[in-house]
PAGURO-310599 format. One record per atom (N, C-alpha, C): residue number from 1; residue in one letter; chain; atom name; x, y, z. Coordinates in Angstrom, 2 decimals. Example, Ala and Ser with C-alpha at 12.3 -4.5 7.8 and 13.67 -1.06 7.14 Angstrom:
<sites>
<site vexnu="1" torba="A" rolo="A" torke="N" X="13.19" Y="-5.69" Z="7.80"/>
<site vexnu="1" torba="A" rolo="A" torke="CA" X="12.30" Y="-4.50" Z="7.80"/>
<site vexnu="1" torba="A" rolo="A" torke="C" X="13.20" Y="-3.30" Z="7.80"/>
<site vexnu="2" torba="S" rolo="A" torke="N" X="12.85" Y="-2.25" Z="7.08"/>
<site vexnu="2" torba="S" rolo="A" torke="CA" X="13.67" Y="-1.06" Z="7.14"/>
<site vexnu="2" torba="S" rolo="A" torke="C" X="12.90" Y="0.03" Z="7.87"/>
</sites>
This chain:
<sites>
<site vexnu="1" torba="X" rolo="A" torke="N" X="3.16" Y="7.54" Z="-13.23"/>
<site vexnu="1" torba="X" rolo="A" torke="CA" X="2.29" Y="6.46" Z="-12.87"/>
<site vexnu="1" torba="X" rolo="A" torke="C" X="2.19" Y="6.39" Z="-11.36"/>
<site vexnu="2" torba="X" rolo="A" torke="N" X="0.84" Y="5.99" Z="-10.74"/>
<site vexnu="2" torba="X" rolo="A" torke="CA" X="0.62" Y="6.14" Z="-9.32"/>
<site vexnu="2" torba="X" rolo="A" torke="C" X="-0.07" Y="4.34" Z="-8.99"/>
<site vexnu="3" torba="X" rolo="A" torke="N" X="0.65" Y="3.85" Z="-8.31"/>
<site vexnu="3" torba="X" rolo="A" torke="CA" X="-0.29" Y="2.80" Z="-7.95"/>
<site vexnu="3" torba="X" rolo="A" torke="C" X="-0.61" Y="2.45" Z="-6.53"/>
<site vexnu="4" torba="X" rolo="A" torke="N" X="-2.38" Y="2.30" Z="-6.19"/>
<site vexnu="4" torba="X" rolo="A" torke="CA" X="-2.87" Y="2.75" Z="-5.41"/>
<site vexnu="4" torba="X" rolo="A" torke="C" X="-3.54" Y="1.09" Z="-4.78"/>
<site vexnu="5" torba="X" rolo="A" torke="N" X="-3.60" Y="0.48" Z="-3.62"/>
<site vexnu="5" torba="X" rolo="A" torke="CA" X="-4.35" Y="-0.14" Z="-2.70"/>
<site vexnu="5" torba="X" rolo="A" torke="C" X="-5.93" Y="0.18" Z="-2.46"/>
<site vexnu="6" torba="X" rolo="A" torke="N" X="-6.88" Y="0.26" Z="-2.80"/>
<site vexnu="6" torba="X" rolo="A" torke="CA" X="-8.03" Y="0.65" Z="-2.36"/>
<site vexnu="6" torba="X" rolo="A" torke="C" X="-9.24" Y="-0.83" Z="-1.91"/>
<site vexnu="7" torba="X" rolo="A" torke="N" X="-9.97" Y="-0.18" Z="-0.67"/>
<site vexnu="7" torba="X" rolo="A" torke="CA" X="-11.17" Y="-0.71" Z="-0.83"/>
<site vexnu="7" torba="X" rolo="A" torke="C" X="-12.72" Y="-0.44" Z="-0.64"/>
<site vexnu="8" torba="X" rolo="A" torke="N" X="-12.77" Y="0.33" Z="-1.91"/>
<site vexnu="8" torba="X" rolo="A" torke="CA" X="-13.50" Y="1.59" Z="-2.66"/>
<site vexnu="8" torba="X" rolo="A" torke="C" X="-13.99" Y="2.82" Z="-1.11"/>
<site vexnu="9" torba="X" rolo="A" torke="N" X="-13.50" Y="2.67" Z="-0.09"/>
<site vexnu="9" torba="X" rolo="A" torke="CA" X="-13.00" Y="3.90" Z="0.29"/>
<site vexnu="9" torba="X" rolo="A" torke="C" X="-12.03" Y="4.54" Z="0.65"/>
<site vexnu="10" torba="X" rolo="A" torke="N" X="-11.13" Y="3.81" Z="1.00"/>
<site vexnu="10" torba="X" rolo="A" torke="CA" X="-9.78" Y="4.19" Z="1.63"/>
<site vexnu="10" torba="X" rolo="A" torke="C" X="-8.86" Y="3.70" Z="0.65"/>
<site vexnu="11" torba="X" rolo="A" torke="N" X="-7.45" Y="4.86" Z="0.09"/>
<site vexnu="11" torba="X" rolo="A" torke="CA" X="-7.17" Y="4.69" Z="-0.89"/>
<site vexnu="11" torba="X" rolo="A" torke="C" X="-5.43" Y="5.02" Z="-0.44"/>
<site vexnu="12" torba="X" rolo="A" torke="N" X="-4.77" Y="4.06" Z="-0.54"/>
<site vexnu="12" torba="X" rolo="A" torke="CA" X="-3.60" Y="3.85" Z="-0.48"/>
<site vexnu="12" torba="X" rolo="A" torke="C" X="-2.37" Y="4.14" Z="-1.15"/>
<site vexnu="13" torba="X" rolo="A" torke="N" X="-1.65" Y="4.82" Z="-1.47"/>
<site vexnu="13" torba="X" rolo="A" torke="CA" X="-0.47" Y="4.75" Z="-2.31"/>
<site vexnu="13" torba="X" rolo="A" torke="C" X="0.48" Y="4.26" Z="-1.72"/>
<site vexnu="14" torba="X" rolo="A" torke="N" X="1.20" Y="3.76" Z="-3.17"/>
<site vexnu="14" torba="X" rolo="A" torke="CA" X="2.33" Y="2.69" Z="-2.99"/>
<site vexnu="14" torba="X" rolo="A" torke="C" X="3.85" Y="2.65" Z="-3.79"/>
<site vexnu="15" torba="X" rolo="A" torke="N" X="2.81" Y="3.42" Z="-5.29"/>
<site vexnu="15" torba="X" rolo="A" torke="CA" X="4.43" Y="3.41" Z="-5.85"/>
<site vexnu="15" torba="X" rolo="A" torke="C" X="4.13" Y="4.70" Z="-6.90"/>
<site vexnu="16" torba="X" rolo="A" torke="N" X="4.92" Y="5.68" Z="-7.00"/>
<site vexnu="16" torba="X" rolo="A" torke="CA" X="4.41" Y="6.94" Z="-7.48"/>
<site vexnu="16" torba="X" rolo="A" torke="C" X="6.05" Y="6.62" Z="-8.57"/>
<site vexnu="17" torba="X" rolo="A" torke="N" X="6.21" Y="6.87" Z="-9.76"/>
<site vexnu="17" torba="X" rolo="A" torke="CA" X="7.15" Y="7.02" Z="-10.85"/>
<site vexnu="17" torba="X" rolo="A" torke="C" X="6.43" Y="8.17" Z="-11.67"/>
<site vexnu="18" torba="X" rolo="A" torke="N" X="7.23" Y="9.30" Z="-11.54"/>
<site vexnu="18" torba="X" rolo="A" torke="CA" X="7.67" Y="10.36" Z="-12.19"/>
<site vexnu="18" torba="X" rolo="A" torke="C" X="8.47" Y="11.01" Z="-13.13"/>
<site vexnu="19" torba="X" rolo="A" torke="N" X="8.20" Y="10.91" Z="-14.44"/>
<site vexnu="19" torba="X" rolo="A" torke="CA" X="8.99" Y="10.76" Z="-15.74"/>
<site vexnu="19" torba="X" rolo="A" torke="C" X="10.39" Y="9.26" Z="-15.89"/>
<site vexnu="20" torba="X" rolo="A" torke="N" X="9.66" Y="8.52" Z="-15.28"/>
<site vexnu="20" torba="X" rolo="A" torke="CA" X="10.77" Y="7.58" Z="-15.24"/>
<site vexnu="20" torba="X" rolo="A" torke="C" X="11.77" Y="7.35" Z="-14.10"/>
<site vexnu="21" torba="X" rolo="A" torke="N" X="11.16" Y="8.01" Z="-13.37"/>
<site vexnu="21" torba="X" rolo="A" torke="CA" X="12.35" Y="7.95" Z="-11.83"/>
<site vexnu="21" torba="X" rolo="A" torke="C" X="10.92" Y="7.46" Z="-10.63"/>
<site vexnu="22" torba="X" rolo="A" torke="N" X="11.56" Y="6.81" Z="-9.87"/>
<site vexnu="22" torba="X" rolo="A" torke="CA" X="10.86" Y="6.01" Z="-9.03"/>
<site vexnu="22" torba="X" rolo="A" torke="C" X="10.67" Y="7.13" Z="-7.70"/>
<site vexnu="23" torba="X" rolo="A" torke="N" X="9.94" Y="8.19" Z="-7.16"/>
<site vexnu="23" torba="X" rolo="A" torke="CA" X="9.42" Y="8.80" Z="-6.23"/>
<site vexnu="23" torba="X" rolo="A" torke="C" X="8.83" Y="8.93" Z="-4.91"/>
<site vexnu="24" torba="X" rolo="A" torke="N" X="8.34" Y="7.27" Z="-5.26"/>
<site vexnu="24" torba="X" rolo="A" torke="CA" X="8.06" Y="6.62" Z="-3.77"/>
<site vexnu="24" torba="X" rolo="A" torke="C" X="8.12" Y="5.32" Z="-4.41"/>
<site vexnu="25" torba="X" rolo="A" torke="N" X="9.13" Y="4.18" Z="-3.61"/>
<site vexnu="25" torba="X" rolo="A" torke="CA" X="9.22" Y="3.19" Z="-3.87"/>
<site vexnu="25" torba="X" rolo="A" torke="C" X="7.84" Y="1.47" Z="-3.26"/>
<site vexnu="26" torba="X" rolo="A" torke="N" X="7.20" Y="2.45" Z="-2.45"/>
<site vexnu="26" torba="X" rolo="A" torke="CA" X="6.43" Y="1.81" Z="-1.13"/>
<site vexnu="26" torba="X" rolo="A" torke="C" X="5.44" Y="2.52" Z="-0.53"/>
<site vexnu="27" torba="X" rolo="A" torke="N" X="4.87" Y="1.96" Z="0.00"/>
<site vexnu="27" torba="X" rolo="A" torke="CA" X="3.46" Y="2.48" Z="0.88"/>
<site vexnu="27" torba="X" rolo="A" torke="C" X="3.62" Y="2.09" Z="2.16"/>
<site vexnu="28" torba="X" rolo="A" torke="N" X="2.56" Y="2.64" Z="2.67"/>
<site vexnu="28" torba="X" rolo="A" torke="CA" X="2.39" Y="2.06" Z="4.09"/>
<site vexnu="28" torba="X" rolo="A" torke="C" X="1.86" Y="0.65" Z="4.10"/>
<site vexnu="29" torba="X" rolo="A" torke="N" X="1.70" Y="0.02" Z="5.19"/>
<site vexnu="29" torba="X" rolo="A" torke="CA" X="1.01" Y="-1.16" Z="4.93"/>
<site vexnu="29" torba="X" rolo="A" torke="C" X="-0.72" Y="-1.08" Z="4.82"/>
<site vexnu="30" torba="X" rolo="A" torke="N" X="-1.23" Y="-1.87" Z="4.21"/>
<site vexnu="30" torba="X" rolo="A" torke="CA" X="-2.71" Y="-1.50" Z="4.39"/>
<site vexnu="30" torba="X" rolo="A" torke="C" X="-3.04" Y="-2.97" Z="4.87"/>
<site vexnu="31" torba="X" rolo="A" torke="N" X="-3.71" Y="-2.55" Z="5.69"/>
<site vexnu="31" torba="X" rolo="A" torke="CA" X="-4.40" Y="-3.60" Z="6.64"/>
<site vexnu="31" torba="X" rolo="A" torke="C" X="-6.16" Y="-4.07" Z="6.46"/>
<site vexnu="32" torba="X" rolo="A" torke="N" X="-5.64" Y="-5.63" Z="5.80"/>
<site vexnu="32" torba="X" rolo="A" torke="CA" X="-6.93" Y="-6.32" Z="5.68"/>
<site vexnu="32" torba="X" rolo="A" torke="C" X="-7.52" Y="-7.14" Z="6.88"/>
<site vexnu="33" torba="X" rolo="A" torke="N" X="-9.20" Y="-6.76" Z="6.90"/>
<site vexnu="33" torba="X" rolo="A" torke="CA" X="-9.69" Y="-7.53" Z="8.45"/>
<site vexnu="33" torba="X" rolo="A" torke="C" X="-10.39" Y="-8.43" Z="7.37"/>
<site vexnu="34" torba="X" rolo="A" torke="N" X="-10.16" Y="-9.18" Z="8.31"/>
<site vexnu="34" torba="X" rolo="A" torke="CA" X="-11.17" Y="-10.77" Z="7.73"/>
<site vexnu="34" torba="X" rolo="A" torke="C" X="-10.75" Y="-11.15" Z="6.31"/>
<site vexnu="35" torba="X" rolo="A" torke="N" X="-11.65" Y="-10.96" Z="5.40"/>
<site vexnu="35" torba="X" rolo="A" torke="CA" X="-12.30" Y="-11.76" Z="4.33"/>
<site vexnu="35" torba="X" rolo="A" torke="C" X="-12.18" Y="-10.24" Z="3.21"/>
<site vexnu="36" torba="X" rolo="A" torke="N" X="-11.80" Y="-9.17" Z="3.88"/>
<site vexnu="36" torba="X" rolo="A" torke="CA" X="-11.55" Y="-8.17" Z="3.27"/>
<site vexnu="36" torba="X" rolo="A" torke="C" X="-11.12" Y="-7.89" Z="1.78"/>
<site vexnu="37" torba="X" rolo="A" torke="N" X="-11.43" Y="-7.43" Z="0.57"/>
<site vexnu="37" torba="X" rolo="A" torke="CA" X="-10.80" Y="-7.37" Z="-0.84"/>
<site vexnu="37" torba="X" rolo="A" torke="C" X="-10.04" Y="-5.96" Z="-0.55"/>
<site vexnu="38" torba="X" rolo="A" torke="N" X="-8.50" Y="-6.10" Z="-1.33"/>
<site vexnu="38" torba="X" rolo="A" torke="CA" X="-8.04" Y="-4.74" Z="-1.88"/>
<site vexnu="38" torba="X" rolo="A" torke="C" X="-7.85" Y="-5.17" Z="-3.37"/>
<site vexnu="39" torba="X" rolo="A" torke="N" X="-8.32" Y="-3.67" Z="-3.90"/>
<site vexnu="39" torba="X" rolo="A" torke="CA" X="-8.14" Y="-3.79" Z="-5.27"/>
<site vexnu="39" torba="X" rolo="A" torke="C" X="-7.08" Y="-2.66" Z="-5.72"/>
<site vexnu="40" torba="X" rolo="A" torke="N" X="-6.44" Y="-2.80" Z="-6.36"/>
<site vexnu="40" torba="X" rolo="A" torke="CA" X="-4.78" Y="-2.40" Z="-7.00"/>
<site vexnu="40" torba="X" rolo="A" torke="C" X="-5.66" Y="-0.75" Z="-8.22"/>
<site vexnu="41" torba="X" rolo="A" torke="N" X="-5.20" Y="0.03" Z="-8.11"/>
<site vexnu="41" torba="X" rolo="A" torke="CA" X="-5.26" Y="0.98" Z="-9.26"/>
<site vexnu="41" torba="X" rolo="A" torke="C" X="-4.52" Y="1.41" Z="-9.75"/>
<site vexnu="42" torba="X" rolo="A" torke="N" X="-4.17" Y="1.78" Z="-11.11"/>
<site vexnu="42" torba="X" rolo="A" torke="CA" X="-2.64" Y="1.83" Z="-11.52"/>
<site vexnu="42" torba="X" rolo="A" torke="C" X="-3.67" Y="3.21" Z="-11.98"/>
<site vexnu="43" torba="X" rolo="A" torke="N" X="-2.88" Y="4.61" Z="-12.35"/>
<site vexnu="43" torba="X" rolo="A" torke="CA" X="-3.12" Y="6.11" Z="-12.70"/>
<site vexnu="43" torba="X" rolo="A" torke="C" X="-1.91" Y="6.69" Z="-13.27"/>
<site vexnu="44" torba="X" rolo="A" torke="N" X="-2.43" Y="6.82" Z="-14.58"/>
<site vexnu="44" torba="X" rolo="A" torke="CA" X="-0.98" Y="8.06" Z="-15.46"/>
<site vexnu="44" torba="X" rolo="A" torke="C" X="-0.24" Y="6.94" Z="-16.00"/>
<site vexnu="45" torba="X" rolo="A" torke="N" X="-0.56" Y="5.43" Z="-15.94"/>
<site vexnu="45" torba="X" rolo="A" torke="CA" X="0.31" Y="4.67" Z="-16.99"/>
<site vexnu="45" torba="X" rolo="A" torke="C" X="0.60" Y="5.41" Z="-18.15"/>
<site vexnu="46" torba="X" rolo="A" torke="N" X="1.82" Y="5.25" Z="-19.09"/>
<site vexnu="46" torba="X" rolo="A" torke="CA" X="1.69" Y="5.77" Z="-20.19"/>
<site vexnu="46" torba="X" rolo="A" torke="C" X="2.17" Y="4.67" Z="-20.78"/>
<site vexnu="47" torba="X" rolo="A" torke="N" X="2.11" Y="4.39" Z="-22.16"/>
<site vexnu="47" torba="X" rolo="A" torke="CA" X="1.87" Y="3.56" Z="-23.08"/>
<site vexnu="47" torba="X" rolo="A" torke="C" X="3.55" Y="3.71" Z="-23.40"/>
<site vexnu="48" torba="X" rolo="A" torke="N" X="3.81" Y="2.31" Z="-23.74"/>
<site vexnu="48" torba="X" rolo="A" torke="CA" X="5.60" Y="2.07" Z="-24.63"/>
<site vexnu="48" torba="X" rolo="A" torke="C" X="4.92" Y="2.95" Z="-26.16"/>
<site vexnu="49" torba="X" rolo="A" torke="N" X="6.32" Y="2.74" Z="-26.87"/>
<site vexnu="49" torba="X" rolo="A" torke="CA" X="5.73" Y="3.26" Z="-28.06"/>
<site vexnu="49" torba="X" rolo="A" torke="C" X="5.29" Y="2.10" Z="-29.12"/>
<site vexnu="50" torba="X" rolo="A" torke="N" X="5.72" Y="0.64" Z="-28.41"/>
<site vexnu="50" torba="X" rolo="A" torke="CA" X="5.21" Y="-0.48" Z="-29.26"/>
<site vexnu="50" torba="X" rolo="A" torke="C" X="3.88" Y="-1.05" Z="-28.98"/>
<site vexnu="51" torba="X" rolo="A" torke="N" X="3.22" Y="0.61" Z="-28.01"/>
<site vexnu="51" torba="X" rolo="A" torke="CA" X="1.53" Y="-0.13" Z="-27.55"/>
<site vexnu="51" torba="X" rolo="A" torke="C" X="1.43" Y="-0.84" Z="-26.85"/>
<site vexnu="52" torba="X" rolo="A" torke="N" X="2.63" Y="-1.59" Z="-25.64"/>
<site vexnu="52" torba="X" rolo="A" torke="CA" X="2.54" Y="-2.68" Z="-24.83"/>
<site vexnu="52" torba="X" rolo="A" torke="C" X="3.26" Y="-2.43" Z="-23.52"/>
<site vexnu="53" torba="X" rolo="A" torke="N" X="2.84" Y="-2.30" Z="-22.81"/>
<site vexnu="53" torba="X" rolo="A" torke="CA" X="3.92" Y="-2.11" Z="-21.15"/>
<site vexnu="53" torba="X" rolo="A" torke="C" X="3.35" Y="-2.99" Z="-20.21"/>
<site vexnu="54" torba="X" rolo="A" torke="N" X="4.12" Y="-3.45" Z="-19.52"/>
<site vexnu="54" torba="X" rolo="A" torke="CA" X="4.48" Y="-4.49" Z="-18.68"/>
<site vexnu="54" torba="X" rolo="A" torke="C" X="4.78" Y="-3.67" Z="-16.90"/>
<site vexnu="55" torba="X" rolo="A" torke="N" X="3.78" Y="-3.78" Z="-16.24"/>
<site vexnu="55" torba="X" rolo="A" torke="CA" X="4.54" Y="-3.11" Z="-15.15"/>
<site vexnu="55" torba="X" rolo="A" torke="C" X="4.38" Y="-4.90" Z="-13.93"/>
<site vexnu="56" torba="X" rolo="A" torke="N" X="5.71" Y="-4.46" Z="-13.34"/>
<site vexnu="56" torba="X" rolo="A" torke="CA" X="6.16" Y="-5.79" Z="-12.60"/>
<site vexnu="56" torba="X" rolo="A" torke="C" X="6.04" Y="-5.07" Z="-11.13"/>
<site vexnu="57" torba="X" rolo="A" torke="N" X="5.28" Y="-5.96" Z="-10.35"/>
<site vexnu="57" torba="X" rolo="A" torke="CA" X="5.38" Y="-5.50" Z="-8.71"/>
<site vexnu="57" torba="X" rolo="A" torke="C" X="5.06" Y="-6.84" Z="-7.82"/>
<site vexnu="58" torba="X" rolo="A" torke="N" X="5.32" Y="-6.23" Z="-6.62"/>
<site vexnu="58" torba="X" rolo="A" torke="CA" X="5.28" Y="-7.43" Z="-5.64"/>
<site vexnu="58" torba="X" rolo="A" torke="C" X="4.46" Y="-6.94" Z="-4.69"/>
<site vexnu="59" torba="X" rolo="A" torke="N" X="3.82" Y="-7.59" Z="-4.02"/>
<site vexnu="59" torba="X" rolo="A" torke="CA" X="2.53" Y="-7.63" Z="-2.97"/>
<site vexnu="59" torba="X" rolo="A" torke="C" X="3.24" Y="-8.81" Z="-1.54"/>
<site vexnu="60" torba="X" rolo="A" torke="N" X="3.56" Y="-7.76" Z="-0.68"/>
<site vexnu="60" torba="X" rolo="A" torke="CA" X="4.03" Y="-8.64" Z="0.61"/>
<site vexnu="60" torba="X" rolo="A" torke="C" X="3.21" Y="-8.59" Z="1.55"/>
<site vexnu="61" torba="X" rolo="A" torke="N" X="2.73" Y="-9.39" Z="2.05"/>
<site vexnu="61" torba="X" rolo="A" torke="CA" X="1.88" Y="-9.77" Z="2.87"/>
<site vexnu="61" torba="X" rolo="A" torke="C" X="2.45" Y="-10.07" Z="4.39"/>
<site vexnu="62" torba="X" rolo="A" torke="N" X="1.72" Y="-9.70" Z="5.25"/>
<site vexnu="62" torba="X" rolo="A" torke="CA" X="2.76" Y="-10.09" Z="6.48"/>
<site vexnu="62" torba="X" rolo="A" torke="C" X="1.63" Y="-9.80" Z="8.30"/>
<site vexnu="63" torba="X" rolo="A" torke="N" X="1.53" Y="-10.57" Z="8.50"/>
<site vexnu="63" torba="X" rolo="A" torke="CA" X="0.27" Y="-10.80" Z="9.62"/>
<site vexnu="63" torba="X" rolo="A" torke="C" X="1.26" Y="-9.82" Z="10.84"/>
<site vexnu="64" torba="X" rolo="A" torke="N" X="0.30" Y="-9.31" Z="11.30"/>
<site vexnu="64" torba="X" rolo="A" torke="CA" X="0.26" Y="-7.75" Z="11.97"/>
<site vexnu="64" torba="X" rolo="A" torke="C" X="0.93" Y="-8.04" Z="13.51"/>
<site vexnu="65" torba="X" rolo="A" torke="N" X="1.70" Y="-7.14" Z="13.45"/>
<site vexnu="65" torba="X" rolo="A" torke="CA" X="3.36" Y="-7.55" Z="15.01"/>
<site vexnu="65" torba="X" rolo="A" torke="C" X="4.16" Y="-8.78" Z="14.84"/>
<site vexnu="66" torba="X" rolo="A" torke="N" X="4.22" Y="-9.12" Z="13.06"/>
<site vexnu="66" torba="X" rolo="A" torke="CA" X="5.14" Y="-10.61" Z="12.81"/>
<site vexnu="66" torba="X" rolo="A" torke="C" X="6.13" Y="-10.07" Z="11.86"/>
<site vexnu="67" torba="X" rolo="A" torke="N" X="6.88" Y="-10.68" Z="12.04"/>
<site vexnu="67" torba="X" rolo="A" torke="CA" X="8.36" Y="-10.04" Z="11.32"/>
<site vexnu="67" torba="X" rolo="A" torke="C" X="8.45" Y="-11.40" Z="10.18"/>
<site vexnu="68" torba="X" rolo="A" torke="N" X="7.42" Y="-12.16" Z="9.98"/>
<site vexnu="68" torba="X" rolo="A" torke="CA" X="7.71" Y="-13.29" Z="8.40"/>
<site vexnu="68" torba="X" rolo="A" torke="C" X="6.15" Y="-12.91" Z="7.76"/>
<site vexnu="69" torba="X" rolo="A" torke="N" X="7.15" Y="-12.91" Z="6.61"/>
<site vexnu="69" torba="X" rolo="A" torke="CA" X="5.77" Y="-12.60" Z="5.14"/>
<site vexnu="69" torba="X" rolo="A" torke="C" X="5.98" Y="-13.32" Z="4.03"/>
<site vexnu="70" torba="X" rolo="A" torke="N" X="4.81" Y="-13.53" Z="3.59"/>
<site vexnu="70" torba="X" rolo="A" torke="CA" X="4.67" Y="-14.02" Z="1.57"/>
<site vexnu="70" torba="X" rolo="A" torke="C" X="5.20" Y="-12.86" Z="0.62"/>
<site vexnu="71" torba="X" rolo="A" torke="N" X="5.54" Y="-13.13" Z="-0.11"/>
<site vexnu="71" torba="X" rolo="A" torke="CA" X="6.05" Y="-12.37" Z="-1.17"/>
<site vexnu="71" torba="X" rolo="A" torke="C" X="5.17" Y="-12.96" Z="-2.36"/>
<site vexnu="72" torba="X" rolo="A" torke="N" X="4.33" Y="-12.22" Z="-2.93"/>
<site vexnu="72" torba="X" rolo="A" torke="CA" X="4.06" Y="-12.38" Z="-4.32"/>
<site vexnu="72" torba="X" rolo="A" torke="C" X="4.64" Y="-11.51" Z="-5.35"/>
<site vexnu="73" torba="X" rolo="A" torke="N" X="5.02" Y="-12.35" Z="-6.36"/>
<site vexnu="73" torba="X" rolo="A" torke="CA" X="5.36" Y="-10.98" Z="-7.97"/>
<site vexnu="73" torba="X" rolo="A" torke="C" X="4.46" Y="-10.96" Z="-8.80"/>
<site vexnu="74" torba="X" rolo="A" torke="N" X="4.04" Y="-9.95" Z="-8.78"/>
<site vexnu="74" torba="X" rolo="A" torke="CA" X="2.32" Y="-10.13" Z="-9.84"/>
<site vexnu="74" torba="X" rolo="A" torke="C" X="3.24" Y="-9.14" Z="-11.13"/>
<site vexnu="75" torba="X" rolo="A" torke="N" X="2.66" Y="-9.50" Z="-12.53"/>
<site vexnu="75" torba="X" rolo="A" torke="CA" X="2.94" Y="-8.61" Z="-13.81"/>
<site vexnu="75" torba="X" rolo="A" torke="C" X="1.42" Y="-8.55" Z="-14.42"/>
<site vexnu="76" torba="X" rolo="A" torke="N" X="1.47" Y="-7.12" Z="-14.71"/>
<site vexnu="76" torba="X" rolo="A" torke="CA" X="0.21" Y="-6.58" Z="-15.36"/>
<site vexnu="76" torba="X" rolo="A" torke="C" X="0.69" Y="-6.34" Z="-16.94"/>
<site vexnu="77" torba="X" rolo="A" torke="N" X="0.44" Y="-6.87" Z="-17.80"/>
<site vexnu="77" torba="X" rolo="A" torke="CA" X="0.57" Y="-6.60" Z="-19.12"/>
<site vexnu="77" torba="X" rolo="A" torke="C" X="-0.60" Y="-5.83" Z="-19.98"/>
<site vexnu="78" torba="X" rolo="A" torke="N" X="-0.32" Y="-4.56" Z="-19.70"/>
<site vexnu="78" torba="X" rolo="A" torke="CA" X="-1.61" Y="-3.80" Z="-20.60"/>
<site vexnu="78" torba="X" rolo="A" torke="C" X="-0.99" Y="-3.64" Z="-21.58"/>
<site vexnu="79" torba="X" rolo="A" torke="N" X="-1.94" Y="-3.79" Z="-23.05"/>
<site vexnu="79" torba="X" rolo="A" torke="CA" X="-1.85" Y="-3.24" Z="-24.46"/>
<site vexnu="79" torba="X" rolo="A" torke="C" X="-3.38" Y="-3.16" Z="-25.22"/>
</sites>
C-alpha cells in the first residue's frame, strides 16, 4: 500500500507498506499556499479477508519555520 498527498499535479508520498512491513514511515512535508486542497490517495490497498480494512493515519500540520503543530488522526474504513 502507497499513500500519496496530491494536488492533481504534484504527487507526494508518505507511507509506502510492503507485504506488511512499514518501508517509509513519512513523507516530506507538502506545502499548502493559501486556500490550497490536498487530496490523500491510498494505492495497492489489499482487502482483510473479512472484506473490511481500516487504515489509521495522522495528518500534522505545522506553519512553515515553526516548531508547534496540529495533529489530526483520520481512519479510512473501506469495505
Amino acid at each position: 500500500m502507497t499513500v500519496l498527498l496530491h494536488d492533481n499535479n504534484t504527487f507526494v508520498t508518505q507511507i509506502v507498506i510492503e507485504n506488511g512491513v512499514i518501508t517509509q514511515a513519512s513523507g516530506n512535508f507538502y506545502i499548502l499556499n493559501g486556500f490550497s486542497t490536498a487530496y490523500v490517495k491510498v494505492e495497492n490497498l489489499k482487502e482483510s479477508q473479512d472484506g473490511e480494512s481500516h487504515l489509521y493515519v495522522y495528518l500534522r500540520i505545522k506553519i512553515p519555520n515553526g516548531t508547534i503543530y496540529t495533529l489530526y488522526f483520520i481512519t479510512f474504513e473501506l469495505n
